[in-house]
Phi, psi and omega in degrees: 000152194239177194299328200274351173270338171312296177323275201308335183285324213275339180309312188302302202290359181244343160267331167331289171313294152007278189298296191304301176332302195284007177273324174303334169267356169294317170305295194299309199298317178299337161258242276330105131284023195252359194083035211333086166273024165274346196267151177242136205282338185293273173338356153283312179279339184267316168308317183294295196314343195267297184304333181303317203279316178281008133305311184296323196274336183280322202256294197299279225298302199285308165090060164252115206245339159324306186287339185293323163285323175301323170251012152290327173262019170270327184301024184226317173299330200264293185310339167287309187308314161318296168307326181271339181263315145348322188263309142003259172319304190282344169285333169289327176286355179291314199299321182317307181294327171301334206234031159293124149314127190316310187302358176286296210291000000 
């Protein structure tokens, strides 16, 4: 086996991994009833922007349609997790506003 099967095998089996790491924070988020305010959309949004583009680099640049797809979908993981803290969020200020007293408003 040579350094490039090496790479390539060890690129695959750590996003494979990857990918399977965001169903536990799709999970937390997805029970979270505090808004997940643990999660930060700026560190989200840069992950995502970094897996889209190096698809997009993989695919233009490489014609690598593996790596293109491995980083299309954590950039989809990363757009579920954005989306779901997003969904969260707007549902916990909802519950806030709910449970305000008229003299609050």
């Amino acid at each position: 086996m040579i350094l490039g099967d090496v790479a390539y095998y060890s690129f695959t089996i750590c996003n494979v991994l990857r990918l399977v790491s965001y169903l536990p924070q799709i999970h937390k988020i997805a029970r979270d009833t505090n808004g997940a305010t643990a999660i930060s959309y700026s560190t989200w949004i840069l992950w995502l922007a970094a897996n889209a583009s190096t698809a997009v680099y993989s695919v233009s640049n490489l014609g690598d349609a593996t790596m293109a797809w491995t980083n299309g979908l954590n950039a989809l993981c990363c757009v579920i997790v954005i989306m779901l803290t997003a969904l969260k969020r707007r549902q916990f200020h909802s519950q806030i506003a709910n449970y305000r007293t008229p003299a609050m408003k």
